[in-house]
OpenMM code with the backbone's topology and positions (N, CA, C; nanometers):
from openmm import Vec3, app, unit

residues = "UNK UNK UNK UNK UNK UNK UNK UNK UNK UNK UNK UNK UNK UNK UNK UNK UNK UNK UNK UNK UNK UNK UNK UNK UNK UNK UNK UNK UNK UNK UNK UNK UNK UNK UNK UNK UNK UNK UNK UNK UNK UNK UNK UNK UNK UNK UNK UNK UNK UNK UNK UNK UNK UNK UNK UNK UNK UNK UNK UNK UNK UNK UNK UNK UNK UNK UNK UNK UNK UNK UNK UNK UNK UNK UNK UNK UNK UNK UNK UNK UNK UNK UNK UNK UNK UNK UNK UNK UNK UNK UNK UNK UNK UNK UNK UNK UNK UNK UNK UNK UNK UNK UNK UNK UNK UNK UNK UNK UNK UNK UNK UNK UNK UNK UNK UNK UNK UNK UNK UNK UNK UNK UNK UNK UNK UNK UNK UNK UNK UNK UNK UNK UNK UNK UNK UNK UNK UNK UNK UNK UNK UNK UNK UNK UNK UNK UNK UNK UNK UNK UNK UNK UNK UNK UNK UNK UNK UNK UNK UNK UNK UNK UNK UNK UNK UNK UNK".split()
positions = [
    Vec3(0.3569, -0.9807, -0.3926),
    Vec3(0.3113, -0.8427, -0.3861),
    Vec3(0.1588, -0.8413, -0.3789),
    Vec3(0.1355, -0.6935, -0.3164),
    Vec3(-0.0391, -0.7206, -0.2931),
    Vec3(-0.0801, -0.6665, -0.4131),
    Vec3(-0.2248, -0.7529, -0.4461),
    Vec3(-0.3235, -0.6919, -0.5444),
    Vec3(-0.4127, -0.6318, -0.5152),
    Vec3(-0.4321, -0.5560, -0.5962),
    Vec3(-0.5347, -0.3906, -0.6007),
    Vec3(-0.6031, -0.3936, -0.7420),
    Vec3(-0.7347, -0.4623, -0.6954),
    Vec3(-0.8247, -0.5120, -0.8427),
    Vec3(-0.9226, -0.3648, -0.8694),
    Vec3(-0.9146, -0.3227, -1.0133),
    Vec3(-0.9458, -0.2093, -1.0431),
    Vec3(-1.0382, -0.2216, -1.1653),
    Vec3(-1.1321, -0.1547, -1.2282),
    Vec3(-1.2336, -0.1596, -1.3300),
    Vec3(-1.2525, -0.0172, -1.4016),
    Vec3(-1.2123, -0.0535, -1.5544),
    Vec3(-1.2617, 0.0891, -1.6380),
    Vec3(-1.3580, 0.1423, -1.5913),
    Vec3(-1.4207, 0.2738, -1.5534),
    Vec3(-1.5352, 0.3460, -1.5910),
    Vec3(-1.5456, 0.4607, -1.6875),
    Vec3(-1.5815, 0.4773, -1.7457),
    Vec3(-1.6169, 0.5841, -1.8731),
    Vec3(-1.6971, 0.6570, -1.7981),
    Vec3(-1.6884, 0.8115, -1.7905),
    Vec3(-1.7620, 0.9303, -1.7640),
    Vec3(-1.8815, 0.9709, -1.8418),
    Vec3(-1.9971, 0.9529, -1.7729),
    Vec3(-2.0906, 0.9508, -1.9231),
    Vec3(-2.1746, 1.1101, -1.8756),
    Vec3(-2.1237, 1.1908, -1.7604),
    Vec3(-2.1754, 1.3091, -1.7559),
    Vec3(-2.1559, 1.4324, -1.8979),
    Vec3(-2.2175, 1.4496, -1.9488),
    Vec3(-2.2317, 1.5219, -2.0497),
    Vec3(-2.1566, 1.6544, -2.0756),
    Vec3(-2.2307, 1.6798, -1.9056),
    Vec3(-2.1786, 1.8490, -1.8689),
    Vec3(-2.0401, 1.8837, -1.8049),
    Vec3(-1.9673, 1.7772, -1.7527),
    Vec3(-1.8723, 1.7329, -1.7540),
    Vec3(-1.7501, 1.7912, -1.8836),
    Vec3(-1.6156, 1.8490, -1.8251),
    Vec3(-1.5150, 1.8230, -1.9031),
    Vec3(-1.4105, 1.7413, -1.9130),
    Vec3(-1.4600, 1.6630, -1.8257),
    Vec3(-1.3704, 1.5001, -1.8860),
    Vec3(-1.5030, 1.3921, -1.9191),
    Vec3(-1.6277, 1.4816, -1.9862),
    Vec3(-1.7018, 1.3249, -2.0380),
    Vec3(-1.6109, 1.2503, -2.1549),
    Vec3(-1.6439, 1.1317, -2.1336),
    Vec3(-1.5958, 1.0533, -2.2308),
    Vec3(-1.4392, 1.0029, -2.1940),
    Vec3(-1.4125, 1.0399, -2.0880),
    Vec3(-1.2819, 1.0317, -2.0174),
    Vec3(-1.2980, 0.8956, -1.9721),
    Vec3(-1.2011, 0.7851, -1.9228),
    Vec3(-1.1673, 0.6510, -1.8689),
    Vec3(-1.0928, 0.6502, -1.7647),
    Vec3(-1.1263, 0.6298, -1.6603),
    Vec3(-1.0594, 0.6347, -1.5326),
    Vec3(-1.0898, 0.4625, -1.4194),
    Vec3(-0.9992, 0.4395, -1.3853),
    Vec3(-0.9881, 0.3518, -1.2681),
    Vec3(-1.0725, 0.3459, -1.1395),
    Vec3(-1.1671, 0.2732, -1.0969),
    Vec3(-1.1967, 0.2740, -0.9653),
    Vec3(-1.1024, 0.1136, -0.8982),
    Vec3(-1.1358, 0.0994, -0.7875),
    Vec3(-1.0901, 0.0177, -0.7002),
    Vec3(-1.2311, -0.0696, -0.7510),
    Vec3(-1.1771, -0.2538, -0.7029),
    Vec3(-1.2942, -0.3104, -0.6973),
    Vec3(-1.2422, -0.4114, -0.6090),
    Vec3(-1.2995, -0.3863, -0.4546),
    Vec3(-1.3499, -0.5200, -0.3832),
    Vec3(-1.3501, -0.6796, -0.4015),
    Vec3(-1.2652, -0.7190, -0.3520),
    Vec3(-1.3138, -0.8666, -0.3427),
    Vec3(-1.3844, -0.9207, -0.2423),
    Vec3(-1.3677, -0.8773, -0.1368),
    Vec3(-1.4195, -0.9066, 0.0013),
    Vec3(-1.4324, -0.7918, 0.0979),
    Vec3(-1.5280, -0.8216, 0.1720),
    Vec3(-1.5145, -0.7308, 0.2943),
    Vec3(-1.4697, -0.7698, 0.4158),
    Vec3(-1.4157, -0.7688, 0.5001),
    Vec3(-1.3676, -0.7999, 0.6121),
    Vec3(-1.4224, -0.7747, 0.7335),
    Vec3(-1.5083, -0.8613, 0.8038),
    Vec3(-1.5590, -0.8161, 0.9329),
    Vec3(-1.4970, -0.8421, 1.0229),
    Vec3(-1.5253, -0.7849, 1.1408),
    Vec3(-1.3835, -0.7465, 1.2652),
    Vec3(-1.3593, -0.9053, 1.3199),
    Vec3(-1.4546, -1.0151, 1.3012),
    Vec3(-1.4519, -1.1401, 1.3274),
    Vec3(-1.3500, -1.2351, 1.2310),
    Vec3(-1.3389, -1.2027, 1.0498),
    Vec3(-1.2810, -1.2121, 0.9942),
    Vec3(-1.1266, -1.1680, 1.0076),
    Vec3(-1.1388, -1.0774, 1.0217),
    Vec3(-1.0210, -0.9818, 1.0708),
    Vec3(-0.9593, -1.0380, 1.1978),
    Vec3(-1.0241, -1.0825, 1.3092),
    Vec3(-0.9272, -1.1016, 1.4231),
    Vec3(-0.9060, -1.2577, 1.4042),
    Vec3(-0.9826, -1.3457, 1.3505),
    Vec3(-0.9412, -1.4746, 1.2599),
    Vec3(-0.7955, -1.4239, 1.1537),
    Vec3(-0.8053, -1.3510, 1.1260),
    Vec3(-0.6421, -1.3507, 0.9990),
    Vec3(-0.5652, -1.3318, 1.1092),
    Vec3(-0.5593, -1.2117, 1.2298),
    Vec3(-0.4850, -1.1696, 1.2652),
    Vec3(-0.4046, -1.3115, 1.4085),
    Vec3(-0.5060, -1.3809, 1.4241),
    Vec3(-0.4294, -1.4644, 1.5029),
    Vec3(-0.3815, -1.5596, 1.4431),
    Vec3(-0.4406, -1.6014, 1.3139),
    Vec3(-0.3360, -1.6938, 1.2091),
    Vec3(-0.1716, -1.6403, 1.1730),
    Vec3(-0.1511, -1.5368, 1.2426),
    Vec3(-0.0107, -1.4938, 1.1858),
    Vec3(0.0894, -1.5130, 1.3370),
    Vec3(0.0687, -1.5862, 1.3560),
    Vec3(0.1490, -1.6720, 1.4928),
    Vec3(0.1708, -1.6010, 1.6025),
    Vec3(-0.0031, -1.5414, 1.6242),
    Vec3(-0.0169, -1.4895, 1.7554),
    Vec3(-0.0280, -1.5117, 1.8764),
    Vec3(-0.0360, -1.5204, 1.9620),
    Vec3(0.0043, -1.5918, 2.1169),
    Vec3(-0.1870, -1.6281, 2.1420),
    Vec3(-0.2483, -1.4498, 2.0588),
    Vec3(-0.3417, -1.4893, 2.1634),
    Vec3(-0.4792, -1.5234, 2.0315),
    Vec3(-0.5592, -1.6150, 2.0877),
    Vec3(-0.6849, -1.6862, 2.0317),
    Vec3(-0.7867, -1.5555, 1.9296),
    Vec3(-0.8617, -1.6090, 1.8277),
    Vec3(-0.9403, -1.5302, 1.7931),
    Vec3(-0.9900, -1.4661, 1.8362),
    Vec3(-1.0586, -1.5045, 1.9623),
    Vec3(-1.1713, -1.4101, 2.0402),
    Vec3(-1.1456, -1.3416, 2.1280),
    Vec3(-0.9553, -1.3205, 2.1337),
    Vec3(-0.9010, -1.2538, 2.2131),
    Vec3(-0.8711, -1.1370, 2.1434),
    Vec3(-0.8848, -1.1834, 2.0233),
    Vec3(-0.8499, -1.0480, 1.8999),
    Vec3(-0.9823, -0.9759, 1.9014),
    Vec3(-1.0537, -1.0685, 1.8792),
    Vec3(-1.1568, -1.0209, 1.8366),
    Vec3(-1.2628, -0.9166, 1.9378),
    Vec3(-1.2343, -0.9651, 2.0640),
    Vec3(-1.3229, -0.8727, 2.2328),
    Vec3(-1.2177, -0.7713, 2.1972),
    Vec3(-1.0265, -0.7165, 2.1470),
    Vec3(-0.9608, -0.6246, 2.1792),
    Vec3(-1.0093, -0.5530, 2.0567),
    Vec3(-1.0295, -0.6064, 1.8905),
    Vec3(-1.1152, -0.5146, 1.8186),
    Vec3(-1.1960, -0.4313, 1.8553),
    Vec3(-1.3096, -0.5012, 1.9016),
    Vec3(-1.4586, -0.4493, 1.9648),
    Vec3(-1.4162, -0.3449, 2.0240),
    Vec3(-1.3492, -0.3636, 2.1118),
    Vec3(-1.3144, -0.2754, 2.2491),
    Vec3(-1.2342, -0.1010, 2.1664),
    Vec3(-1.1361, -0.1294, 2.0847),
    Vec3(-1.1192, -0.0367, 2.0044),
    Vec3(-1.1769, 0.0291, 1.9228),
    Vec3(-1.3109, -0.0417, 1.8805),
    Vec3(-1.4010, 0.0528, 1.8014),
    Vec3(-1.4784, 0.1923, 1.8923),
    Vec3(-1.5236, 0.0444, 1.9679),
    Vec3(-1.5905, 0.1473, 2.0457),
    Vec3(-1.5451, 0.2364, 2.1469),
    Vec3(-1.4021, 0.2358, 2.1597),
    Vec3(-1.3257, 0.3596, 2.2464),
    Vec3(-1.2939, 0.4431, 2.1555),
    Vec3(-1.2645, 0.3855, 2.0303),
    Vec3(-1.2302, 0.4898, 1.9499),
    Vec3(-1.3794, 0.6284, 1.8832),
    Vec3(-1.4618, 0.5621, 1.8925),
    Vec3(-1.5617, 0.6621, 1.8807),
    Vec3(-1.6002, 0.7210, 1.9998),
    Vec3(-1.6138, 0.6657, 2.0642),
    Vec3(-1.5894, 0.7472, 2.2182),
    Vec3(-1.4752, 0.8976, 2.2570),
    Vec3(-1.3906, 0.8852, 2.1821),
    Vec3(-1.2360, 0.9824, 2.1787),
    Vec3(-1.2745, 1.0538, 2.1039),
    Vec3(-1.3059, 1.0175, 1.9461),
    Vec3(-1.3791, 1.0919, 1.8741),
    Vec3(-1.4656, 1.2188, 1.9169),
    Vec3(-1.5822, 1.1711, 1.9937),
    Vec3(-1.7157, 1.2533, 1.9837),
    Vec3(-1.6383, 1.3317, 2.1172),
    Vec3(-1.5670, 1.3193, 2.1816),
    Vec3(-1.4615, 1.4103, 2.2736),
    Vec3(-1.3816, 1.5003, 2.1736),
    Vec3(-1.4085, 1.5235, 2.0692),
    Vec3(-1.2930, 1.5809, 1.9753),
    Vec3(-1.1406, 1.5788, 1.9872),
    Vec3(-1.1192, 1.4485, 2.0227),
    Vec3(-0.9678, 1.3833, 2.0651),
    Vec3(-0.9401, 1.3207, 1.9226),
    Vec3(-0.8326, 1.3127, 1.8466),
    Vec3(-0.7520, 1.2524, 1.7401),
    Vec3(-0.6880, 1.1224, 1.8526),
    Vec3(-0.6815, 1.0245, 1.7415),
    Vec3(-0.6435, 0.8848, 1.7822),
    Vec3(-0.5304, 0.8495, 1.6869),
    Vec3(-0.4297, 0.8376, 1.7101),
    Vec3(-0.3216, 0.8264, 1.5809),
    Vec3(-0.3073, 0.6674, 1.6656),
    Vec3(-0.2581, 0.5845, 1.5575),
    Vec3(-0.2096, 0.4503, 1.5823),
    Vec3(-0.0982, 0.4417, 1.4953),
    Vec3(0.0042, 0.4383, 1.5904),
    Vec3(0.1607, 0.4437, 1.5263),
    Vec3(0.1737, 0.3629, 1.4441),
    Vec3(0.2550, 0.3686, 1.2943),
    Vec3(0.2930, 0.2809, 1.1831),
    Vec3(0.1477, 0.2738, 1.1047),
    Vec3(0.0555, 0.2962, 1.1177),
    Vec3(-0.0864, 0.3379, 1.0686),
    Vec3(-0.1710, 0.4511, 1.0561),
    Vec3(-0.1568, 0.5075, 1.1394),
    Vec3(-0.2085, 0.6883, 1.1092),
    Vec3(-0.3248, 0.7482, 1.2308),
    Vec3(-0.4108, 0.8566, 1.1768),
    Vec3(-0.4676, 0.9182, 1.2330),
    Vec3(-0.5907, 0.9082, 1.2325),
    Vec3(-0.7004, 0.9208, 1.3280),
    Vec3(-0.8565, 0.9330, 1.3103),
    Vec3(-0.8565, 1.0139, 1.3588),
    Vec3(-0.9799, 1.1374, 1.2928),
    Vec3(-1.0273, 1.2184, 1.3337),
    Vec3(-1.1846, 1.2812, 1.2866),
    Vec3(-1.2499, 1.3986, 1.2840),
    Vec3(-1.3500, 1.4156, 1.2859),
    Vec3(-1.3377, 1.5455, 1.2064),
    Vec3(-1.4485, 1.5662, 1.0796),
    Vec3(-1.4731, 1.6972, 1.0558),
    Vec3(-1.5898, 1.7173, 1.0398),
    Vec3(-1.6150, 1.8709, 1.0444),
    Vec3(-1.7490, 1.9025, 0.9783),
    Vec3(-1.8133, 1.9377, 0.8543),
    Vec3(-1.8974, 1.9011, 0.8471),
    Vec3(-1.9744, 1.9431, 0.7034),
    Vec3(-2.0294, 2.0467, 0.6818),
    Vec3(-2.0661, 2.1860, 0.6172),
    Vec3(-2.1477, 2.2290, 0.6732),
    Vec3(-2.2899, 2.2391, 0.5630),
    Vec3(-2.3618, 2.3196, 0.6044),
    Vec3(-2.5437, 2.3537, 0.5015),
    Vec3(-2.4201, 2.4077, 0.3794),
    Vec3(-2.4866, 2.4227, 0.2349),
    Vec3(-2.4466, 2.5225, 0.1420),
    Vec3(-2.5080, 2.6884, 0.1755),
    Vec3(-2.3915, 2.7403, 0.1680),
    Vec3(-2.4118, 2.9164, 0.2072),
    Vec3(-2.3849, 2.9365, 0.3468),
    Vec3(-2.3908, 2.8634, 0.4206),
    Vec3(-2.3647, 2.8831, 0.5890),
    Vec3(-2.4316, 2.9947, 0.6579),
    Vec3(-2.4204, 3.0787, 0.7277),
    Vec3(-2.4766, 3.1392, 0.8102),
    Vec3(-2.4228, 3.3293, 0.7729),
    Vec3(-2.5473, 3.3861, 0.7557),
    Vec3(-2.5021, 3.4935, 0.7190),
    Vec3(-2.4344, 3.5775, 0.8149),
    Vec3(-2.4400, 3.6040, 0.9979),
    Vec3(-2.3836, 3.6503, 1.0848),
    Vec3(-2.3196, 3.5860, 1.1833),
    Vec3(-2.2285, 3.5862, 1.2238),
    Vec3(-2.1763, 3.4709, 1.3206),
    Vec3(-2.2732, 3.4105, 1.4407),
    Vec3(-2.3549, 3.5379, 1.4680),
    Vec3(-2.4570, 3.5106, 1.5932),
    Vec3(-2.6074, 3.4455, 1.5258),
    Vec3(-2.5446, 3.4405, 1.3844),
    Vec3(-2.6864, 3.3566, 1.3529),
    Vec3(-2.6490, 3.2200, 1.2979),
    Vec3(-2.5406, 3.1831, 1.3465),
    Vec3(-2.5125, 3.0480, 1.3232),
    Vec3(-2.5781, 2.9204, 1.4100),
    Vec3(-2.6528, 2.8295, 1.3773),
    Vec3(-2.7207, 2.7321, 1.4441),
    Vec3(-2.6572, 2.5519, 1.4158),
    Vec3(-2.6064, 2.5199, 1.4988),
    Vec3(-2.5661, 2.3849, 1.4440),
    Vec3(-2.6476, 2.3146, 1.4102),
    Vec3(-2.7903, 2.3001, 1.4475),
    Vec3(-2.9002, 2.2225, 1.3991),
    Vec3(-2.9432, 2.3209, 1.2486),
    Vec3(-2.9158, 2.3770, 1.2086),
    Vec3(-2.9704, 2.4209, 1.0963),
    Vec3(-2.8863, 2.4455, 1.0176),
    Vec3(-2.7340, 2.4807, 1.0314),
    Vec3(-2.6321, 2.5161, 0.9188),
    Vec3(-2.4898, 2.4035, 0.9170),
    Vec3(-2.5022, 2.3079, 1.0186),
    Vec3(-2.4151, 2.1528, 0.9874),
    Vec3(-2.5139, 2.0507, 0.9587),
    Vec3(-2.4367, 2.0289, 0.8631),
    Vec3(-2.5042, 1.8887, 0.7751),
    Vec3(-2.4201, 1.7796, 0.8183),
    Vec3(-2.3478, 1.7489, 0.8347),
    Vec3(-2.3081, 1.6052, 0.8990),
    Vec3(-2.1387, 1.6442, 0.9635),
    Vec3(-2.0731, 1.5437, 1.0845),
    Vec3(-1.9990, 1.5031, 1.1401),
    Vec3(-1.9407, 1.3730, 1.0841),
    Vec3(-1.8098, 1.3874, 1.0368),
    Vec3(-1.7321, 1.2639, 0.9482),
    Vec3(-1.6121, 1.2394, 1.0305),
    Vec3(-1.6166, 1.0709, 1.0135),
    Vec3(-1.5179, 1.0582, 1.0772),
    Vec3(-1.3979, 1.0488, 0.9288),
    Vec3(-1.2407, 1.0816, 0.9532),
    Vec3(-1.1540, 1.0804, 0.8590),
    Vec3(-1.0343, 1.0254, 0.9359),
    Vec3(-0.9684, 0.9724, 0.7889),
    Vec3(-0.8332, 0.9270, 0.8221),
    Vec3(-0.6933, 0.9696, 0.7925),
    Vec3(-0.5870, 0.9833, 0.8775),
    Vec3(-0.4817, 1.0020, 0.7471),
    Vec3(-0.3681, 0.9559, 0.8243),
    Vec3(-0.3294, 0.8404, 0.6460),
    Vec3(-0.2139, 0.7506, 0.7252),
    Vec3(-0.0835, 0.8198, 0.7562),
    Vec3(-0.0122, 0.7131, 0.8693),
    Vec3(0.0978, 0.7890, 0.8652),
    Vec3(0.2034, 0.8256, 0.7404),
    Vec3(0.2945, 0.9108, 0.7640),
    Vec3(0.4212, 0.8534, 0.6102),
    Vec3(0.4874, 0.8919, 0.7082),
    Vec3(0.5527, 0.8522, 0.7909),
    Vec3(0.7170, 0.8665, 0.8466),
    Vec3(0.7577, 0.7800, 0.9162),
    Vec3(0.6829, 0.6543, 0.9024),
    Vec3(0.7463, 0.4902, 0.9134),
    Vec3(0.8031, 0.4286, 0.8306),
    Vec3(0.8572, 0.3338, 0.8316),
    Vec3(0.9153, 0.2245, 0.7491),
    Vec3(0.7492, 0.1651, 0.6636),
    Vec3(0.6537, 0.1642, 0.7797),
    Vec3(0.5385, 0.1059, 0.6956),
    Vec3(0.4401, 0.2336, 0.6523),
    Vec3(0.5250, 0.3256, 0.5463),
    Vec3(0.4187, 0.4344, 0.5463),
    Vec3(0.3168, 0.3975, 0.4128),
    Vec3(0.2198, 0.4194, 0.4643),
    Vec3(0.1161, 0.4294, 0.3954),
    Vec3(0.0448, 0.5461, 0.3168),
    Vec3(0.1287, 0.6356, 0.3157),
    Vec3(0.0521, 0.7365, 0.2597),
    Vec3(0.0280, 0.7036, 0.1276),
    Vec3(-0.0514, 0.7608, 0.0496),
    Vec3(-0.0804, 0.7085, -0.0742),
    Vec3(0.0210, 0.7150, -0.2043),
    Vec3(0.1690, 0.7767, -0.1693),
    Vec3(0.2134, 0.8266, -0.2320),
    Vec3(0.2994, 0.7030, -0.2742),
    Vec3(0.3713, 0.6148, -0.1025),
    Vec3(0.4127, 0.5552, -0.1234),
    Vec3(0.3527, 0.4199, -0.1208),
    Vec3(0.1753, 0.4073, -0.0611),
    Vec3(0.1270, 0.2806, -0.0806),
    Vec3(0.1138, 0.1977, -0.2020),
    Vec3(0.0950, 0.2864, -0.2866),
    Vec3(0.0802, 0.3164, -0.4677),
    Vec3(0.1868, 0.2317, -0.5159),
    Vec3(0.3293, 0.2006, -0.4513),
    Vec3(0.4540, 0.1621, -0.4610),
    Vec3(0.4310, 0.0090, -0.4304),
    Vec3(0.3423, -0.0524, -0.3187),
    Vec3(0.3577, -0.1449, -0.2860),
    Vec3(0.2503, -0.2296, -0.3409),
    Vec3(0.1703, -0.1935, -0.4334),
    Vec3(0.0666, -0.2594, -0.4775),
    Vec3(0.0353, -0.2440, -0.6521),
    Vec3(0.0425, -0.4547, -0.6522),
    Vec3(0.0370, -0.4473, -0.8254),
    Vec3(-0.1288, -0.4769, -0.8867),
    Vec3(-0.1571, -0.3850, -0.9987),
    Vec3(-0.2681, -0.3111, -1.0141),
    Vec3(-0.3095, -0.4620, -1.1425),
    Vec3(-0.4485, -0.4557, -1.1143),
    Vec3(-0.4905, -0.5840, -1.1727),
    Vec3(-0.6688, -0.5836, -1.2577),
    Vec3(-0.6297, -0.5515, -1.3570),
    Vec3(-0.7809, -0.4935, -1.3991),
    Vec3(-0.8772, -0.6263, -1.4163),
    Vec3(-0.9909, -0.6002, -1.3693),
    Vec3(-1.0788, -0.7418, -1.3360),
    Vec3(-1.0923, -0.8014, -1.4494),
    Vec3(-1.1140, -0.7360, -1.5975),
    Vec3(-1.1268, -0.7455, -1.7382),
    Vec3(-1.0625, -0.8748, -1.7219),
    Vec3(-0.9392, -0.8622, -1.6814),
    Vec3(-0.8728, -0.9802, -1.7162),
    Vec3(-0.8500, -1.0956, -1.6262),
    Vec3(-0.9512, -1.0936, -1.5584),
    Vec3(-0.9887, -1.1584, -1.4760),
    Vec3(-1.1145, -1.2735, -1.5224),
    Vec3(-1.2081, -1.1832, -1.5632),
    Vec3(-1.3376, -1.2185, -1.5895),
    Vec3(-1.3427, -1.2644, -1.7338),
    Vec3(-1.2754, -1.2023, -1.8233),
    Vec3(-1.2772, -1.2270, -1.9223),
    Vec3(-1.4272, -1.1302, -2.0205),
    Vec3(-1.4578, -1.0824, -1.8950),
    Vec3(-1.5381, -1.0028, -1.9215),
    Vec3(-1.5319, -0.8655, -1.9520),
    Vec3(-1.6531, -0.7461, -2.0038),
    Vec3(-1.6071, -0.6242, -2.0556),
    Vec3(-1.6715, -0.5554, -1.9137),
    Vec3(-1.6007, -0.4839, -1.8033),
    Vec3(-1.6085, -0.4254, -1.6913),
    Vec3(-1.6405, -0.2920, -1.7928),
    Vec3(-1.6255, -0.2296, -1.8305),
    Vec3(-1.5777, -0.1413, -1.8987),
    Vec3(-1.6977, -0.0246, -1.9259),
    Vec3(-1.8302, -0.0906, -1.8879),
    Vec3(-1.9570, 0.0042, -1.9331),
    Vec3(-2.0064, 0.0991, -1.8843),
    Vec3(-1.9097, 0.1569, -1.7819),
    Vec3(-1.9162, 0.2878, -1.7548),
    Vec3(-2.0370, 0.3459, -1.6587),
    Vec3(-2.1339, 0.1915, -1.6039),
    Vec3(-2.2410, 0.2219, -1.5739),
    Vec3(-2.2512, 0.3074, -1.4175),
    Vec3(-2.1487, 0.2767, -1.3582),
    Vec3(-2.0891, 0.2966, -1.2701),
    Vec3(-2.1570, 0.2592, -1.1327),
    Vec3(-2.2119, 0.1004, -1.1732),
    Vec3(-2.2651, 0.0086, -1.0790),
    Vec3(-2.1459, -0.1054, -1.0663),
    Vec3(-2.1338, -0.1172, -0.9456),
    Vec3(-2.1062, -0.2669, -0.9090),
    Vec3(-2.1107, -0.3465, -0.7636),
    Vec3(-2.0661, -0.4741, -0.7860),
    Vec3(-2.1464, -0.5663, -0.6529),
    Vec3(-2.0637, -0.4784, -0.5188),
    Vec3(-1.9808, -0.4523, -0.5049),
    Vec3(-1.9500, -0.4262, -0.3741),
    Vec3(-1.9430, -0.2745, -0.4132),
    Vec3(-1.9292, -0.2129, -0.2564),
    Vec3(-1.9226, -0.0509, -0.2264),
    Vec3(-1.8227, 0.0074, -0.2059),
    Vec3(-1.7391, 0.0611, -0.3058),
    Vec3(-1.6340, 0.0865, -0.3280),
    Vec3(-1.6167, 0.2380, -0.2766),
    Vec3(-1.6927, 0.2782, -0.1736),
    Vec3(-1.6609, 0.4916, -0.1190),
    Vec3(-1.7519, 0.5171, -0.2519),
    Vec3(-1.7434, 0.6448, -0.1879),
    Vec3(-1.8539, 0.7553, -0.2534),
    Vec3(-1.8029, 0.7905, -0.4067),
    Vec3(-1.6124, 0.7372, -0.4080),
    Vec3(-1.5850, 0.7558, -0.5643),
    Vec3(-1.5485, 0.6348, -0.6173),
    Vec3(-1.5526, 0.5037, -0.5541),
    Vec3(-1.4707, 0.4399, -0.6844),
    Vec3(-1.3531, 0.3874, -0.7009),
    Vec3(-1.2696, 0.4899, -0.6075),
    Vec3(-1.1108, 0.5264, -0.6462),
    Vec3(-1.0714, 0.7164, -0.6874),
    Vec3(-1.0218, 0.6855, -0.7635),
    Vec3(-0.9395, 0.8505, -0.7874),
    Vec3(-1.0526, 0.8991, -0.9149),
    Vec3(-1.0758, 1.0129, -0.8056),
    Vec3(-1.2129, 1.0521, -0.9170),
    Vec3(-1.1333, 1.2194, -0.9575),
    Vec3(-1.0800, 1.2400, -1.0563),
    Vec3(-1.0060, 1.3624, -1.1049),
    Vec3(-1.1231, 1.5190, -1.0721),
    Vec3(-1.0636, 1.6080, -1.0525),
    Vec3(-1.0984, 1.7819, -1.0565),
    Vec3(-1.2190, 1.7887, -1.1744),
    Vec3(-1.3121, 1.8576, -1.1211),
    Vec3(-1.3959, 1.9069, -1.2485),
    Vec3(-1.3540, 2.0016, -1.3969),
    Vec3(-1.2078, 2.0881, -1.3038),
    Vec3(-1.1712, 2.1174, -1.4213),
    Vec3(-1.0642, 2.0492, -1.4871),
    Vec3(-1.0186, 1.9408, -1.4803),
    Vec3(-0.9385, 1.8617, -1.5293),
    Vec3(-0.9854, 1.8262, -1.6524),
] * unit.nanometer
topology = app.Topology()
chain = topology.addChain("A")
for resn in residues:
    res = topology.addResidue(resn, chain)
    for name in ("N", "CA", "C"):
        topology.addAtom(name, app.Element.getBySymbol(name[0]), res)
C-alpha cells in the first residue's frame, strides 16, 4: 500500500478559533521531475525508452497550457480535469462598465479535479482509501510537532487539510 508521510502542526494563531488545535499536513519525500518521472514510467515494462517518455511529457505540458490560455478544459481519462480560474482584486468593481481586468483580476490559476467514476478514482474521498498514513515522528524519531509551520519541502499553500475558520 502507498505511503502518505504526514507531520503534527499546532495552530499558534491566537485570533484564530481553532488556536491551539493539531492538525495534519502532508510531508514530501521527493519531488519528481518530468525526467524522473518518464525514467519510472518506462521502468514499468514500457515498449518505449525514457526519452521517448520524456519528449511525450514535454510535449503535454506545453500543449496543455496552450488549451488552457484558449479557455479549453483538458480532462485525461482515469485521472481528471485541468482547468483555469480567476481570482479577483478584494471588493471588485463597483459598475459592470467599470470593470478593468488589469486593475480588478489578481491572478489566473490553473486547477484540478480528479476524476471519481473510474475504477482508478481519485477523488479524495476515495484516494483517502488507498493510502496508509505515516507520521514522520516515527520516522525520525524526532519531535515534528512544533507547530512552526516550516519545513524542507513545499507542501501547497496549506500543508494538507487546513479546516474552516469557523470550525
Amino acid at each position: 500500500m502507498a505511503k502518505i508521510f504526514y507531520e503534527l502542526r499546532q495552530n499558534k494563531n491566537v485570533k484564530s478559533s481553532i488556536f491551539g488545535k493539531w492538525f495534519a499536513h502532508s510531508k514530501s519525500v521527493e519531488t519528481m521531475n518530468t525526467r524522473k518521472l518518464a525514467n519510472h514510467i518506462s521502468e514499468h515494462g514500457s515498449v518505449y525508452t525514457s526519452d521517448v517518455v520524456f519528449g511525450v511529457l514535454e510535449k503535454f505540458r506545453s500543449c496543455l497550457v496552450e488549451m488552457l490560455l484558449e479557455s479549453k478544459r483538458v480532462k485525461i481519462e482515469g485521472l481528471g480535469t485541468f482547468f483555469t480560474t480567476l481570482e479577483n482584486q478584494e471588493g471588485g468593481a463597483q459598475k459592470k462598465e467599470d470593470f478593468n481586468v488589469q486593475k480588478n483580476l489578481k491572478a489566473l490559476h490553473i486547477r484540478f479535479m480528479p476524476e471519481g467514476e473510474q475504477e482508478m478514482n481519485i477523488s479524495s474521498r476515495e484516494f483517502i482509501k488507498k493510502a496508509e498514513f505515516v507520521n514522520v515522528d516515527t520516522l525520525t524519531g524526532g519531535d515534528s510537532t512544533s507547530g512552526s509551520g516550516s519545513s524542507d519541502e513545499d507542501d501547497g499553500p496549506t500543508g494538507g487539510y487546513t479546516p474552516n475558520p469557523g470550525d
